[in-house]
Each structure stands twice: as C-alpha cells, then as structure tokens.
C-alpha positions in Angstrom: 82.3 43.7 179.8 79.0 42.6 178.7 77.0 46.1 178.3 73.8 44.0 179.2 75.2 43.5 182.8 75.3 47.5 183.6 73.2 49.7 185.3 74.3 53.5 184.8 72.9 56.8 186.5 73.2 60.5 186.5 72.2 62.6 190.0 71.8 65.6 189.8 73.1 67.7 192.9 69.5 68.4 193.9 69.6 64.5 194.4 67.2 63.7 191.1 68.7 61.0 189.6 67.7 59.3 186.0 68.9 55.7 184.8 71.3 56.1 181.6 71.3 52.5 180.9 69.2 49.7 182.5 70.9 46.1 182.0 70.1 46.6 177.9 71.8 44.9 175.4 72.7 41.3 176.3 76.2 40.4 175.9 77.2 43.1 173.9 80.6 44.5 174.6 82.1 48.0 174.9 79.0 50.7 175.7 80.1 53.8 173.9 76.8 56.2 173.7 76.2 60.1 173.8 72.9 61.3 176.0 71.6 64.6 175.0 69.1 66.1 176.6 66.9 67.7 174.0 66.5 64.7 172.2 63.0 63.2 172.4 62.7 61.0 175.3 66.1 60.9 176.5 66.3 60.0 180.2 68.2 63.5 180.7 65.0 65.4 180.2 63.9 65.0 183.4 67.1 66.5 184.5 66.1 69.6 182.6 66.0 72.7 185.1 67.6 71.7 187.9 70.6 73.6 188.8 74.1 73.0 187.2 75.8 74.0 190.6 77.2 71.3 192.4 78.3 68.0 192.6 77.0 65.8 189.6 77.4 62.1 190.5 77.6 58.9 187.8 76.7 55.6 189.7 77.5 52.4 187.5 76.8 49.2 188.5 77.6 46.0 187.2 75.0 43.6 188.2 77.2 40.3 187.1 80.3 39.4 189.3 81.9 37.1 186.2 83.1 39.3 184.2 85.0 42.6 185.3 84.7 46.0 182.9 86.6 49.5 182.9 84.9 52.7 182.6 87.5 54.4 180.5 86.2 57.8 180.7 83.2 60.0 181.0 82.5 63.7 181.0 79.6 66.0 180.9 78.5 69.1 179.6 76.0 71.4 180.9 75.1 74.3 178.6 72.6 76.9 180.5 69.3 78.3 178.6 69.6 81.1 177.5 
C-alpha cells in the first residue's frame, strides 16, 4: 500500500473528528506511526477534553483503487487527567 494514497481519522464519540494522515508520503509503503496527544501540534489535541465514554471510530480511506492495503492492527489508549 502506498502510504501516500491514505486518508486516516479519529471521531470522537461526541462526533469531533481530526485527520491522522492526509494522503502524505508519496509512494511510501507500510504506515507505522504513534499519535500522542501532548505532543506539540499533534492532530489529537483537538481531541483533548472530550469524553472518553463511547464509541471511538477510525475511518481509513484509500483514495487509489490500484493498489489494495491491510490495516493490520490499531488500538488506542485514553489516559484521563488527573
């Protein structure tokens, strides 16, 4: 899978939802990245404060019907403030 033909998002279960990845890196293969919310200007910041209850939705999209990819696995981890 070329990474550059990807679209990814994160929703939130309030519905906000932040692009991951936007169709960067050409013809790259095999996307393997960490997001991480505190770090400055990571797309997950604008998820900051909305509540972790729910139903948390990852939307990928491969914009090039060529090719065909695998999403091998993905997770998340939502640690409250304290």
């Amino acid at each position: 899978e070329r990474v550059g033909d990807l679209r990814i998002e994160l929703a939130a279960p309030s519905g906000r939802s932040v692009v991951l990845h936007g169709q960067l890196g050409g013809g790259a293969d095999n996307l393997v990245v960490a997001y991480d919310s505190a770090t400055p200007l990571s797309p997950l910041s604008a998820l900051r404060g909305q509540s972790m209850l729910g139903n948390w939705t990852l939307r990928v999209v491969d914009a090039a019907a060529v090719d065909v990819g695998t999403l091998n696995k993905w997770s998340i981890e939502i640690v409250p403030a304290l």
